[in-house]
N, C-alpha and C positions, 0 to 999 in steps of 0.2 A: 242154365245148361252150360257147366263151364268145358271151355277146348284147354286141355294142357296138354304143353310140350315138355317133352324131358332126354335129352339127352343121356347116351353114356345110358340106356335101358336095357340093356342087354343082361345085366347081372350087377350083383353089390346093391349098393345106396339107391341104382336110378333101377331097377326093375322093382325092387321092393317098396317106391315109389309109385311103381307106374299099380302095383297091385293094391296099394294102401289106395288111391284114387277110385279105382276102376268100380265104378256103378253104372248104373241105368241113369240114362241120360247125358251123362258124360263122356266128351270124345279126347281118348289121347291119342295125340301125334310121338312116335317112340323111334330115337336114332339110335342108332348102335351099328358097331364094327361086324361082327358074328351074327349073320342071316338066320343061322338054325336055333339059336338061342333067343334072339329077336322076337322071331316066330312064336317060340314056346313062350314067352312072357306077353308080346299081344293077343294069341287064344285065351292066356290065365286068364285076363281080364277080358276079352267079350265073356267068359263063363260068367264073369261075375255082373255083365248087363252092360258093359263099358262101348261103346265104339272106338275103334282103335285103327290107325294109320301109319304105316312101320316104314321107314326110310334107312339104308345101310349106303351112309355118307361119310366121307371124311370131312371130319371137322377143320383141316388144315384146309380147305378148298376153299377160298375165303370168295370167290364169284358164283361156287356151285352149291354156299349154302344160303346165298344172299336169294338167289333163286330160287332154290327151296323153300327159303320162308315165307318169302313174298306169295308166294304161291299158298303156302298153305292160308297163310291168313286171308288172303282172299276169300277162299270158301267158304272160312268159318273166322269169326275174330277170334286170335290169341286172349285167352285171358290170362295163361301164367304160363310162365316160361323157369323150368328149373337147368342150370348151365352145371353139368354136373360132369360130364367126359373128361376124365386125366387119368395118367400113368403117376406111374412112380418116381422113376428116375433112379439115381440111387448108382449102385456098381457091386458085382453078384461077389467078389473077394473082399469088399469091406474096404477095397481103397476109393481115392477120390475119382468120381464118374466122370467115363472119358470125355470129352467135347463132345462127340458123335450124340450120347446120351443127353447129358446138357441142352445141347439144343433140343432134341427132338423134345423132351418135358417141355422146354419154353413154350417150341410149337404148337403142343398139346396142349398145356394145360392154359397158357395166358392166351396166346393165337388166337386157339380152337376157342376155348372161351367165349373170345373179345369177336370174333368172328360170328358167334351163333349173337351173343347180348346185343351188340350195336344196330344192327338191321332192326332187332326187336324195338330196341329205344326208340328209336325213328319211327316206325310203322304205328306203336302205342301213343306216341305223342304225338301225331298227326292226330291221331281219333280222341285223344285228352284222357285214358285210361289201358290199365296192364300192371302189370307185377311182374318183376323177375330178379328170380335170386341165384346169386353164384355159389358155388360150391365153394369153400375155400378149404379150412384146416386148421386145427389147433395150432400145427406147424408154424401157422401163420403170424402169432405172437412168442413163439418157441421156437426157432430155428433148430430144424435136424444136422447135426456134422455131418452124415452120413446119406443127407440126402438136399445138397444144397439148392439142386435147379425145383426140385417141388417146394423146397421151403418156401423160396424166392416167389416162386410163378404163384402159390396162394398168398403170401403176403401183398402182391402186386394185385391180386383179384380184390383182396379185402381194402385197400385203400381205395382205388378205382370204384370201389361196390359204394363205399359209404361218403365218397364226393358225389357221384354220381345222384347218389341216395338226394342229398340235399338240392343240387341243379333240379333235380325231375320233381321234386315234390310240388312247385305249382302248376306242375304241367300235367298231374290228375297221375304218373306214371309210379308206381310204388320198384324200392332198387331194396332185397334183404342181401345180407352176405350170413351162408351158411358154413361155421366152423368145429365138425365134429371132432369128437378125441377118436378113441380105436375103433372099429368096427370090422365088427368079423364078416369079411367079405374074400372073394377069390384072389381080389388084389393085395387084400389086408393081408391075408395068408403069404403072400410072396417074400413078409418082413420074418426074422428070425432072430428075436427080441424080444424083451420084455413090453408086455401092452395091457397098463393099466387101467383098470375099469372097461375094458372091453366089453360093446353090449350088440345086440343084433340088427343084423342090416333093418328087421321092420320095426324093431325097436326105433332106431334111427329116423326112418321114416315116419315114425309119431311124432316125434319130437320136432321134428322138420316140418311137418305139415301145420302143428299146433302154433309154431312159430312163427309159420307166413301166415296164416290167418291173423293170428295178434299182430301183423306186421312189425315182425320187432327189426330193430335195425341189425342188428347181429343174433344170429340163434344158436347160441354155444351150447354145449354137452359133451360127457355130461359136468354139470356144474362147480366138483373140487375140482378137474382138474383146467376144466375150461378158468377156475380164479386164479390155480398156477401156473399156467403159461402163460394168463395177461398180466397177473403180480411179476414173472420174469423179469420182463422188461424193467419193470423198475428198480431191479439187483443190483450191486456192483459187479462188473463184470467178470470178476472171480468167483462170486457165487454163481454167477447163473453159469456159469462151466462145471463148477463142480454139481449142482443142480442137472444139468444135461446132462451127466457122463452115464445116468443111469440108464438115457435112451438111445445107446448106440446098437443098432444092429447090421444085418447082410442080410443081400437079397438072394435067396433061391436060386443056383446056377442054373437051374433046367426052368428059367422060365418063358 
């Protein structure tokens, strides 16, 4: 009877998530920003037999989501925790994103993160089992020009994801780091670019799900280009620029 939590459920990756889960017998716990939308994604899933538990928290609240967790696990144990909540970052003219921006991505997407994962660490290794995987990003071996502070904050997830990985594994505690290529999601939508091999938020969520099941240490997709952004790195750095220049985009001014 497993309990999962997922953040970032409100829409994109983490509702289509919480719907790929949602059966009989199973309780999710669902954060998100957007109350009305929240709502609509925990009835999807009691339809589908799910027990479901909605919290509309800021993940930057790094004492009010320590509590929130504690709390929930109490009731019931966590068995998997998906860290899925981040922005974009970016800058809506295609120049370099102001400070103001910059940070708040940090805050979001490493922060919020590290904020919801570390409480979990702690709670799962007292009891000697848990799984939890962070959301990362192709980004993550491919740095975006155009979108430095998410480059950064998911590269920062995925190295953090697969030390961690290694510390927790005698501790019974499983750490995946999940790094997708495009998906068509609200977020997704806000780039104005080229996005190749784009495939669908539930699409996504198979892949994701099939992934932490096989506990794999990284769950890349999809697969050519998940080999070209980790082949990058090992480019001369003239190539992997001329390589990148194909992924430059702007974000949406009305967003």
């Amino acid at each position: 009877m497993p309990v999962i939590l997922i953040t970032g459920a409100s829409s994109g990756i983490g509702a289509a998530l919480a719907r790929h889960y949602a059966a009989p017998g199973t309780t999710l716990i669902l954060q998100g920003r957007d109350r009305p939308r929240l709502e609509a994604i925990a009835e999807a899933c009691r339809t589908k037999g799910a027990a479901v538990e909605t919290e509309r928290l800021d993940i930057r609240e790094r004492e009010a989501v320590a509590t929130w967790l504690t709390a929930a696990d109490q009731r019931r144990a966590i068995d998997l925790v998906i860290v899925n909540a981040a922005i974009n970052g970016g800058d809506p003219g295609g120049d370099v994103e102001t400070e103001a921006m910059a940070f708040e991505t940090v805050d979001v997407n490493l922060v919020g993160a590290l904020n919801v994962a570390l409480p979990c660490v702690s709670l799962m290794r007292a009891r000697g089992h848990g799984q939890i995987a962070l959301v990362s990003s192709l980004a993550a071996f491919a740095p975006l020009p155009d979108a430095p502070a998410y480059s950064g904050t998911k590269a920062a997830l995925l190295a953090h994801g697969l030390a961690l990985r290694e510390k927790l594994k005698p501790h019974g505690v499983r750490i995946n780091v999940v790094t997708p290529g495009y998906v068509k999601t609200a977020m997704g939508g806000e780039y104005q670019g080229w996005r190749p091999l784009e495939i669908s938020a539930e699409d996504a969520a198979r892949r994701i799900a099939r992934g932490l099941a096989r506990n794999q240490d990284i769950v890349a997709f999809p697969w050519i280009l998940a080999a070209a952004a980790r082949g990058a790195a090992l480019l001369p750095e003239f190539l992997r620029r001329l390589g990148m220049s194909g992924f430059t985009f702007k974000i949406r001014a009305d967003r």
